[in-house]
Residue frames as a rotation matrix with the C-alpha (Angstrom) as fourth column:
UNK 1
0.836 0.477 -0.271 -85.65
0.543 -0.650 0.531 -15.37
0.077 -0.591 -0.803 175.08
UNK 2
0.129 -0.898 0.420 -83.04
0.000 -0.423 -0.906 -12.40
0.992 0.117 -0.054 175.09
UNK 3
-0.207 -0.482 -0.851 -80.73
0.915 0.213 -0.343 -11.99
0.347 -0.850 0.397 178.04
UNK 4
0.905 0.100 0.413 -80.94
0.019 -0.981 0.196 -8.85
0.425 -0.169 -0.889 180.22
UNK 5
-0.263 -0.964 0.032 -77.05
0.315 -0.117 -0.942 -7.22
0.912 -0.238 0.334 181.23
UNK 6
0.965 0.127 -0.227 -76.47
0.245 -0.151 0.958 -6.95
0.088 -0.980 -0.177 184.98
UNK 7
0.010 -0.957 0.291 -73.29
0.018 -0.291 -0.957 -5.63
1.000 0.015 0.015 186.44
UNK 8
0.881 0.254 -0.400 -72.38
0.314 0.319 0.894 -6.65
0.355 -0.913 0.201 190.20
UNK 9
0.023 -0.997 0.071 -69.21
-0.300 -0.074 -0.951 -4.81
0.954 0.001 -0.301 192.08
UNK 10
0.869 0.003 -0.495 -67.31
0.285 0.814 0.506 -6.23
0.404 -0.581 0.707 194.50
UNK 11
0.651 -0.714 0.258 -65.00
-0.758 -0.629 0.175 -4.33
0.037 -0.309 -0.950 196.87
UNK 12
0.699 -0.626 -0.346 -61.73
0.707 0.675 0.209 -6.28
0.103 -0.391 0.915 198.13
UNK 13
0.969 -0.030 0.244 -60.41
-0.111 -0.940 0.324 -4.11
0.220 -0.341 -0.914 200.04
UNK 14
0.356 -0.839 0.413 -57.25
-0.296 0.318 0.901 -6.31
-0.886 -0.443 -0.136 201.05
UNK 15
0.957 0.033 0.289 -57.10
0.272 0.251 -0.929 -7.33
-0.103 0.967 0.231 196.98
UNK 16
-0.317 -0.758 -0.570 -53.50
-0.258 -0.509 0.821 -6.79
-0.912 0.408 -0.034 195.54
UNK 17
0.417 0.347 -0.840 -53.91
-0.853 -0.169 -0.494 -6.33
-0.313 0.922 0.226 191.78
UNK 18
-0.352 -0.587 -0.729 -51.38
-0.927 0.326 0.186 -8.85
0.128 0.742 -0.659 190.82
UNK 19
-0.809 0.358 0.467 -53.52
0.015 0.806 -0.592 -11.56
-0.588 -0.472 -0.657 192.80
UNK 20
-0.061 0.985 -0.161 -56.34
-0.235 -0.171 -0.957 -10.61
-0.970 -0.021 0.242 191.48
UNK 21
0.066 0.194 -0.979 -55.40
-0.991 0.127 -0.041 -10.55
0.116 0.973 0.200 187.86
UNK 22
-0.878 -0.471 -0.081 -53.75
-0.468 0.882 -0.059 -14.24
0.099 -0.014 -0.995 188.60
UNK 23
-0.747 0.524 0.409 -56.98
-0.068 0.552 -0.831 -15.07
-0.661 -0.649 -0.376 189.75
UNK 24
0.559 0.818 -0.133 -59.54
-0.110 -0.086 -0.990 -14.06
-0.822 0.568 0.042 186.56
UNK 25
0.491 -0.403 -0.772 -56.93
-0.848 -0.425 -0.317 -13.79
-0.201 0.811 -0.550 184.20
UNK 26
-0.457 -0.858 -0.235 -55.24
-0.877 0.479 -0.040 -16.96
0.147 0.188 -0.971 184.21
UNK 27
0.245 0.606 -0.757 -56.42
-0.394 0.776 0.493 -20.97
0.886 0.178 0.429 183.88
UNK 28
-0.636 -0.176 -0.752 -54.76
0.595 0.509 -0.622 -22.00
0.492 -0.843 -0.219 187.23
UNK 29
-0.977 -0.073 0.201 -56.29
-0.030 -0.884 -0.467 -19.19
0.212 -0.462 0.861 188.65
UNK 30
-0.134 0.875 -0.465 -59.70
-0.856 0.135 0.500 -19.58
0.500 0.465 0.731 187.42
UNK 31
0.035 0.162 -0.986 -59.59
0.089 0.982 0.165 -23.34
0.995 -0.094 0.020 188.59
UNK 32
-0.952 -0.303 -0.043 -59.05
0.049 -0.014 -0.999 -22.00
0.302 -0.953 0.028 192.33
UNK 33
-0.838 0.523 -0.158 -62.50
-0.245 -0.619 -0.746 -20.21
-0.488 -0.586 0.647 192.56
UNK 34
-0.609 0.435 -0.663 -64.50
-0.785 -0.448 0.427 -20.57
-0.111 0.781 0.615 189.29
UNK 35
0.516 0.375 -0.770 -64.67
-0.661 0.746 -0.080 -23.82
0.544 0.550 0.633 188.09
UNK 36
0.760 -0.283 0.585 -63.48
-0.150 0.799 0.582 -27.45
-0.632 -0.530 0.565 189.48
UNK 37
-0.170 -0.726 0.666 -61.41
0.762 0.332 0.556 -27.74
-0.625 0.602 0.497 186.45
UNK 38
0.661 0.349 -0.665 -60.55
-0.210 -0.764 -0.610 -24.99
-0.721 0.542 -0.432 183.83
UNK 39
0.045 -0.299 0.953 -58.84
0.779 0.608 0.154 -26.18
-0.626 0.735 0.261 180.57
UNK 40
0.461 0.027 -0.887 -57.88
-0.508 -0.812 -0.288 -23.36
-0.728 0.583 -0.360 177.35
UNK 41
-0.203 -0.737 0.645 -56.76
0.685 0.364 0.631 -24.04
-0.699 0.570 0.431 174.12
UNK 42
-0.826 -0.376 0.419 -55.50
0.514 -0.808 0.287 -20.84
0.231 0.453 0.861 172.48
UNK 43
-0.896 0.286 0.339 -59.12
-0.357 -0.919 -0.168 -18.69
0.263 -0.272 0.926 172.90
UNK 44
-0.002 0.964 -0.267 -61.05
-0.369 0.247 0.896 -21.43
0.930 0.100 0.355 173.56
UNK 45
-0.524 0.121 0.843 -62.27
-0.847 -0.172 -0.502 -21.87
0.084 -0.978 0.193 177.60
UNK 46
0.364 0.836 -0.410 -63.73
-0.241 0.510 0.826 -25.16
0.900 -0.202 0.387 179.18
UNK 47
-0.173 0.055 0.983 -65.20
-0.927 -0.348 -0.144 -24.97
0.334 -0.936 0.111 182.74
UNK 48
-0.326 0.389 -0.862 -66.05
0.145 0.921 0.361 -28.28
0.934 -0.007 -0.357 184.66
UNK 49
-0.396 0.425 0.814 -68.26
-0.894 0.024 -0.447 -28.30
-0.209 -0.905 0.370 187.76
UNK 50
-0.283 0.436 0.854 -68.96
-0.494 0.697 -0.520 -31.72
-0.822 -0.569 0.018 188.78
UNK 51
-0.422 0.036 0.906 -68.41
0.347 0.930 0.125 -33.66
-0.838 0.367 -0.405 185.87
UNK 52
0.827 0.561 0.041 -70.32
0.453 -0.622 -0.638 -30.73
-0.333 0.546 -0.769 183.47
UNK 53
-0.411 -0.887 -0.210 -68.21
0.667 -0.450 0.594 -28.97
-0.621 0.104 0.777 180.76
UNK 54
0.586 0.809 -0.051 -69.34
0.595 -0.473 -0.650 -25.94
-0.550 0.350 -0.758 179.27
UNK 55
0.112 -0.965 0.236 -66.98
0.912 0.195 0.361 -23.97
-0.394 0.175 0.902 176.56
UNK 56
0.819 0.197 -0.539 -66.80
0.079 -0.969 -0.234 -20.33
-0.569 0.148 -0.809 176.74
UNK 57
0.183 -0.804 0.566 -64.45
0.688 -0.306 -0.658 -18.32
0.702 0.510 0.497 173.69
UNK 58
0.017 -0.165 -0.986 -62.34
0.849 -0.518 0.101 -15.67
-0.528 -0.839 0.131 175.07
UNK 59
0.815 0.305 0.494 -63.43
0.572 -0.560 -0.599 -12.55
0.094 0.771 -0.630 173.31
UNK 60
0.518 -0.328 0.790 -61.59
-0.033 -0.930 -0.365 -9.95
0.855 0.163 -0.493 174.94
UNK 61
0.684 -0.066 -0.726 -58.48
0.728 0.005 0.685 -8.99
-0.041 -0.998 0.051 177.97
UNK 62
0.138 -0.715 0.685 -55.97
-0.303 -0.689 -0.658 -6.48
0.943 -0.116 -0.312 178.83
UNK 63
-0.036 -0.661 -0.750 -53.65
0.625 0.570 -0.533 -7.73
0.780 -0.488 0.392 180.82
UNK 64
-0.821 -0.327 -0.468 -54.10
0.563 -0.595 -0.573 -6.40
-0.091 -0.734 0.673 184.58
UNK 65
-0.924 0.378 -0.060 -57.18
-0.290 -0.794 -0.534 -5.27
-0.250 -0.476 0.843 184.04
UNK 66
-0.006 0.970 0.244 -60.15
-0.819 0.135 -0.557 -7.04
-0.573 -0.204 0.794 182.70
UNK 67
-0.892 -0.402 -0.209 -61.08
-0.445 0.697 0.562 -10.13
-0.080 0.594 -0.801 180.78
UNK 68
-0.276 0.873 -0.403 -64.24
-0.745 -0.459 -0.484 -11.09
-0.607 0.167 0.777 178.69
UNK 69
-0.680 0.059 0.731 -65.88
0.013 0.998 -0.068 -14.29
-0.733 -0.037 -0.679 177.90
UNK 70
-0.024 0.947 -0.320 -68.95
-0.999 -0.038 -0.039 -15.79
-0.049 0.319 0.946 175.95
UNK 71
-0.632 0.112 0.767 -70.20
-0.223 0.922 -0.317 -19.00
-0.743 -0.371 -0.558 176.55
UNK 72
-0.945 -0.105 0.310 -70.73
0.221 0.495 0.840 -21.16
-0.242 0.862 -0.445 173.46
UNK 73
-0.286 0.943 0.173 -74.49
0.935 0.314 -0.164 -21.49
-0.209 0.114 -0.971 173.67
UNK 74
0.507 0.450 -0.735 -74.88
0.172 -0.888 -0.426 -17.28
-0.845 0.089 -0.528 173.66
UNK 75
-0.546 -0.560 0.623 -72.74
0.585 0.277 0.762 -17.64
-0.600 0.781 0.177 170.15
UNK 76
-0.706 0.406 0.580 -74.11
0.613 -0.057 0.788 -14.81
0.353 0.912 -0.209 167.83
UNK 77
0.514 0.616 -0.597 -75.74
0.814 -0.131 0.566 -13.28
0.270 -0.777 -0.569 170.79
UNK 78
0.017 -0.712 0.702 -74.52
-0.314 -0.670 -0.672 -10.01
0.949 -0.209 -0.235 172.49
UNK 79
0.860 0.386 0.335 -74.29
-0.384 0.056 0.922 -11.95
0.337 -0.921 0.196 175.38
UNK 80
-0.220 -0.908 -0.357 -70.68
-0.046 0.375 -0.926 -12.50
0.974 -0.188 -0.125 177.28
UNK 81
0.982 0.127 -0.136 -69.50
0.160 -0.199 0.967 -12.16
0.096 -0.972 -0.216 180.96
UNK 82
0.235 -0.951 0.201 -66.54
0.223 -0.149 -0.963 -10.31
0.946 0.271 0.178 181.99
UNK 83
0.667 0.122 -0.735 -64.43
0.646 0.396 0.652 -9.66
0.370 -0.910 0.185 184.58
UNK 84
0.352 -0.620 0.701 -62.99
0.645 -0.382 -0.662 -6.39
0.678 0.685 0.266 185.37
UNK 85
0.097 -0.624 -0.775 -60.40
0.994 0.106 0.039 -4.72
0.058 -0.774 0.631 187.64
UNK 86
0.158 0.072 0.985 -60.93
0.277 -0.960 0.026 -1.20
0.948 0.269 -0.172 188.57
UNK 87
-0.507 -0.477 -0.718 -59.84
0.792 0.071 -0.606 1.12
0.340 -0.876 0.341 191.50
UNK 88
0.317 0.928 -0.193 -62.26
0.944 -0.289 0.159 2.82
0.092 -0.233 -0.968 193.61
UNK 89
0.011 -0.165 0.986 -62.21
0.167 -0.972 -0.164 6.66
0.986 0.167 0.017 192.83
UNK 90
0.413 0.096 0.906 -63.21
-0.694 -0.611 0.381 7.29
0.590 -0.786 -0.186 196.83
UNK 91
0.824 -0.364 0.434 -61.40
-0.195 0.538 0.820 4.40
-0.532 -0.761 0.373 199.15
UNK 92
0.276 -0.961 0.011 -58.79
-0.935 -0.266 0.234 3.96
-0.222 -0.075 -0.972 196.78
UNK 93
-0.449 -0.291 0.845 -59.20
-0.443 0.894 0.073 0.12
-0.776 -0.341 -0.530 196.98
UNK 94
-0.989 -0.134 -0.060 -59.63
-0.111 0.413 0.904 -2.64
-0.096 0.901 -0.423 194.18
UNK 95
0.174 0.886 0.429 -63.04
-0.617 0.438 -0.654 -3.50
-0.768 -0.151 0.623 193.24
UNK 96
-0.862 0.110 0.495 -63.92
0.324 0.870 0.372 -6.81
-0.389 0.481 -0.786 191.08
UNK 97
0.043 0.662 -0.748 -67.08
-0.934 -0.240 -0.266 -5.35
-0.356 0.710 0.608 188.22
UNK 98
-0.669 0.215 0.712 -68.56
0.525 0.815 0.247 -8.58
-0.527 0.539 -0.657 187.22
UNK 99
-0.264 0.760 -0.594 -70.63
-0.929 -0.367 -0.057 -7.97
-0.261 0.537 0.802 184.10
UNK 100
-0.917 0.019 0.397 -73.11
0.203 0.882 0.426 -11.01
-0.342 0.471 -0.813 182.59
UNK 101
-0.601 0.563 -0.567 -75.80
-0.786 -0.291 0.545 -11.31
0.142 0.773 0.618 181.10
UNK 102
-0.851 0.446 0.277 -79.07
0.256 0.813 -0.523 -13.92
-0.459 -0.374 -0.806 182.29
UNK 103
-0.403 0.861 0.310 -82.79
0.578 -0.024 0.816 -14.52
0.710 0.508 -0.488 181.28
UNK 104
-0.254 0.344 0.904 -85.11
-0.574 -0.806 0.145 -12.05
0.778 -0.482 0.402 183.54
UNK 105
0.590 0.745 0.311 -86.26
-0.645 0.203 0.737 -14.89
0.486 -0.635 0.600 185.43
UNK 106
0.563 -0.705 -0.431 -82.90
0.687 0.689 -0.231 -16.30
0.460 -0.166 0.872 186.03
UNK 107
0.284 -0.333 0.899 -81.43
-0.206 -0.937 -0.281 -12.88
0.936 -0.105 -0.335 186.94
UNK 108
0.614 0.205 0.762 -81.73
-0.786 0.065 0.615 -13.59
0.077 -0.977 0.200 190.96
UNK 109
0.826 -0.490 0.277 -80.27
0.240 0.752 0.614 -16.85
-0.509 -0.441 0.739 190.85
UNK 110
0.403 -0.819 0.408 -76.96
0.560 -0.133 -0.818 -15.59
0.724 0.558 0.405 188.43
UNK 111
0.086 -0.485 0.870 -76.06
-0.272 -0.852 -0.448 -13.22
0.958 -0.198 -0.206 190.98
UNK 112
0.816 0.396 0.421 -76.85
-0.578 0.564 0.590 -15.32
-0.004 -0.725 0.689 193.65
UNK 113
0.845 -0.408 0.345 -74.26
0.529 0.734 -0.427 -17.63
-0.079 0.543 0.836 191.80
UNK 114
0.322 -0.714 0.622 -71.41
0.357 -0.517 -0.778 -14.59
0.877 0.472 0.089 191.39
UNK 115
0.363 -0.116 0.924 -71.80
-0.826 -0.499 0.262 -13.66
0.431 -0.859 -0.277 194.93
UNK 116
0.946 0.259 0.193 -71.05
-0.317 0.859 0.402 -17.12
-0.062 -0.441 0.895 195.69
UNK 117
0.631 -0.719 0.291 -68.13
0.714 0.392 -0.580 -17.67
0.303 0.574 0.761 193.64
UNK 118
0.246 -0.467 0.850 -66.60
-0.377 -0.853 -0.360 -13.98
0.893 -0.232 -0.386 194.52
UNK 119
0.726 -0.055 0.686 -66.94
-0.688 -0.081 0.721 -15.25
0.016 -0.995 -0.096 198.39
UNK 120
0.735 -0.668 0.111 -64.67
0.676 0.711 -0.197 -18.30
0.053 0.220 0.974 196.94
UNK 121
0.495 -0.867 0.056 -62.52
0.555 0.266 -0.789 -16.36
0.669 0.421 0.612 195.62
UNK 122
0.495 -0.078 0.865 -62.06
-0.732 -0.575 0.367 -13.92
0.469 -0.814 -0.342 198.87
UNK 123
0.782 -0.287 0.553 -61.36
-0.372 0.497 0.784 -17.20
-0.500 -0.819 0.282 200.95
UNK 124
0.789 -0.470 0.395 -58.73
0.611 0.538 -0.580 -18.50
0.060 0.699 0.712 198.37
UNK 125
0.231 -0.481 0.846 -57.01
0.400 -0.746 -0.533 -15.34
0.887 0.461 0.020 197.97
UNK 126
-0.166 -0.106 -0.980 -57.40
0.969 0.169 -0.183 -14.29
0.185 -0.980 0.075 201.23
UNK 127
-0.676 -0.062 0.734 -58.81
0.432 -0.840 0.327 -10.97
0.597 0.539 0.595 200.14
């Protein structure tokens, strides 16, 4: 079944960029919010939640500003998920642009799942 793209922003109004990148952009980082454990060798990503590992490539990042998975299984797929820093044109303040990609009938619970993980990283970060 093909995925359908979704895109979900996320103010953080208290956000400093250099947290923020530290936080998507980096394996220690990642391991605060994301995943229980986050592991890289050279462009290859593996997440652990409770004993589950799942191994995403990193496709694409620009330092400071965004940074683009794909998880093994969507291989060959135009499916990824990315994470990208941008600064709101009217408040001025950081937002977090999650983009992924889910079956239609999974859709609800992925975002469900990002809204979760974002509220991690808020309490981590203190954003």
């Amino acid at each position: 079944m093909k995925k359908k793209k979704f895109k979900i922003e996320y103010p953080l109004s208290n956000a400093s960029p250099g947290i923020l990148w530290n936080s998507i952009g980096t394996v220690h980082g990642l391991t605060e919010w994301f995943a229980d454990e986050v592991n890289s060798d050279e462009n290859d990503f593996f997440f652990k939640w409770d004993g589950y590992e799942q191994k995403a490539t990193l496709l694409h990042f620009k330092h400071n500003s965004y940074v683009r998975f794909q998880w093994e299984e969507d291989k060959g797929t135009e499916a990824f998920f990315e994470m990208k820093i941008v600064t709101s044109e009217l408040s001025n303040d950081l937002v977090l642009i999650v983009t992924d990609f889910a079956e239609k009938s999974e859709e609800e619970d992925a975002i469900l799942l990002w809204n979760k993980q974002v509220e991690k990283l808020k309490r981590t970060t203190g954003m």
